[in-house]
Legacy VTK file of the C-alpha trace (Angstrom):
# vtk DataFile Version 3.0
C-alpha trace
ASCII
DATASET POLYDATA
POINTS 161 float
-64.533 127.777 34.499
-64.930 130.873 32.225
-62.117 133.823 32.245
-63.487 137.194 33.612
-63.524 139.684 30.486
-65.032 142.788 29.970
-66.659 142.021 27.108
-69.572 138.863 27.337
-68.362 135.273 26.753
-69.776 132.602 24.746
-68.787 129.054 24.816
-69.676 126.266 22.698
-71.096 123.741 24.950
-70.482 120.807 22.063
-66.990 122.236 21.402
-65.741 122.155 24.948
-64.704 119.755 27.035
-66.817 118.487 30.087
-69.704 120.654 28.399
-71.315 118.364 26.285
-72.539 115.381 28.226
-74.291 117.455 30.682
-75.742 119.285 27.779
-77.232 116.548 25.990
-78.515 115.618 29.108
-80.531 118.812 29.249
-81.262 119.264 25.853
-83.470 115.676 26.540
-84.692 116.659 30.078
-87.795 115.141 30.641
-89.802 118.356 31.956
-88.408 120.397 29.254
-89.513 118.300 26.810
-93.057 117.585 28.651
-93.667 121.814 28.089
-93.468 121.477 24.609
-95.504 118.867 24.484
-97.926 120.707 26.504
-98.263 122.884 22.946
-97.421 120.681 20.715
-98.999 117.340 20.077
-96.644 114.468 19.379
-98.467 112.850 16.803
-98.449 116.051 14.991
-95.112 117.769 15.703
-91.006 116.593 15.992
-88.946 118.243 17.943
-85.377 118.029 17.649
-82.541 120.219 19.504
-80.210 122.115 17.293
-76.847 121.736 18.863
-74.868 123.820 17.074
-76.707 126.844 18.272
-76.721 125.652 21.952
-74.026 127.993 23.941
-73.117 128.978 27.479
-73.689 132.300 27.606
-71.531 134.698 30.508
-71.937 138.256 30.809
-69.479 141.019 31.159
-67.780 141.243 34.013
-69.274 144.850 35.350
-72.012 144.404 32.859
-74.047 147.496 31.880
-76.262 148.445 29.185
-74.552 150.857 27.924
-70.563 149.607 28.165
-71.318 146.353 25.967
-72.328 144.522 23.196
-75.120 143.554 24.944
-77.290 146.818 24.446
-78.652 145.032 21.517
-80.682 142.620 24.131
-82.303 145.640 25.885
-84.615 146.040 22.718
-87.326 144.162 21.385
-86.321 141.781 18.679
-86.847 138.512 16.544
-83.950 136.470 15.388
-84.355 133.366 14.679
-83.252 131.540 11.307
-86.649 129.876 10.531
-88.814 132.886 10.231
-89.397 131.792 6.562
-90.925 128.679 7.483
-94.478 127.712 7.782
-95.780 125.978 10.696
-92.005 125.507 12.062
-90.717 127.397 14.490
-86.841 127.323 16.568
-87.133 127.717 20.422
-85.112 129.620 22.744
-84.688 127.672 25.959
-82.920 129.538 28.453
-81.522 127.713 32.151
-79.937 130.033 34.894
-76.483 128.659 35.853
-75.781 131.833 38.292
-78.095 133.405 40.734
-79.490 136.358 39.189
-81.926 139.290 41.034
-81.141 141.777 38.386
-82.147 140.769 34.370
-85.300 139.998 33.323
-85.727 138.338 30.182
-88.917 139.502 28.078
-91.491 138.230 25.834
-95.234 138.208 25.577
-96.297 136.260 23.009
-97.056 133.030 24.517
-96.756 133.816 28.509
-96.727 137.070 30.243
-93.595 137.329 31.627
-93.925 140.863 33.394
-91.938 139.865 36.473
-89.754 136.818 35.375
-86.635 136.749 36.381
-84.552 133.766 35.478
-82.474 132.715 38.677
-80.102 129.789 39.250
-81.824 126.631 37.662
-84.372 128.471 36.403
-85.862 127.123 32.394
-88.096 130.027 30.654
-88.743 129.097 26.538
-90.180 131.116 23.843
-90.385 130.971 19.665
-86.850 132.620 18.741
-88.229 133.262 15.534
-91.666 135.051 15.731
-91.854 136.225 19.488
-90.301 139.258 20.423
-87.913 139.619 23.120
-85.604 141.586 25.193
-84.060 142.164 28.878
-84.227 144.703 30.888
-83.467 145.776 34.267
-85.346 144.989 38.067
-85.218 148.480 40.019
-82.984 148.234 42.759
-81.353 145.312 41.728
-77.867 144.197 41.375
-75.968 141.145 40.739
-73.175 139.772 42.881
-71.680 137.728 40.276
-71.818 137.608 36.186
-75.455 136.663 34.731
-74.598 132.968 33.194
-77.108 131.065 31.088
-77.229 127.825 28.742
-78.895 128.659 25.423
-80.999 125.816 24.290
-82.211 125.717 20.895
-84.682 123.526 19.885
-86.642 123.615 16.023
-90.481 122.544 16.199
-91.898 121.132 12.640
-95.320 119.251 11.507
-94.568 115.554 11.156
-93.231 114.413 7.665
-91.511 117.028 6.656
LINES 1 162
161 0 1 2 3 4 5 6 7 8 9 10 11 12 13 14 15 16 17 18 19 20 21 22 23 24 25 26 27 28 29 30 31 32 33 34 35 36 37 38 39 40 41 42 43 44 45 46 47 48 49 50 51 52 53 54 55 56 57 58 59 60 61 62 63 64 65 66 67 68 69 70 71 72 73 74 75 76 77 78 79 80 81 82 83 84 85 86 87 88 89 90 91 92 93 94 95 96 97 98 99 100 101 102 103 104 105 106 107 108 109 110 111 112 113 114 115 116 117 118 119 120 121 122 123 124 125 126 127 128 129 130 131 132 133 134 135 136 137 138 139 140 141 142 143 144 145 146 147 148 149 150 151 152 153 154 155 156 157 158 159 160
């Protein structure tokens, strides 16, 4: 259980009690790991997670674009820490722990995502460090309850380095 604040929470799944095991278990979840290989061959790539990065992410109670430090997500962006390296790449896994009918989460790169929306137990991915993204808002839409996610992280590399 996270305390309602007004400004957005982030919790360290690995630094938290009752967070971690059920984190792992994610971070090694067998469809999760069969996408990437859907990209990336094994005998050619590693992937590994990067736990320190992972976090449960919780919204602003009243969340709006404007009111938070949030705004930040609402334009298009890079920023992951291995831009600088070649053929390696960190992932952004993101899983919906609340429902959500409001937030899209964008990025074009790899998958159109035009009219994503990441509900409860939902799992969208894309390259932190070279694909832009962003959220914005569905029309219309509001949530009953704060937008909650669990960041994944995940770095991609050739084999032998």
């Amino acid at each position: 259980n996270i305390v309602e604040s007004k400004e957005t929470t982030h919790v360290w799944p690995h630094k938290q009690d009752g967070t971690s095991g059920p984190t792992v278990a994610l971070e090694n979840d067998s469809s999760i790991m069969a996408s990437f290989r859907n990209i990336f061959a094994p005998q050619h790539f590693d992937i590994r997670p990067v736990q320190g990065m992972n976090e449960i992410y919780v919204t602003a109670v009243g969340a709006k674009k404007e009111m938070n430090s949030d705004a930040v997500f609402y334009t298009p962006h890079t920023d992951g820490p291995y831009w600088f390296t070649p053929f390696g790449s960190l992932y952004r896994v993101l899983v919906g722990v609340t429902p959500n009918t409001m937030v899209r989460t964008r990025f074009n790169l790899q998958h159109e995502t035009e009219n994503q929306v990441l509900d409860m137990y939902g799992v969208v991915g894309f390259d932190y460090n070279r694909e832009l993204h962003w959220i914005d808002h569905v029309p219309g839409e509001t949530n009953k309850e704060r937008r909650s996610l669990l960041k994944l992280h995940y770095v991609v590399y050739p084999k032998g380095w």
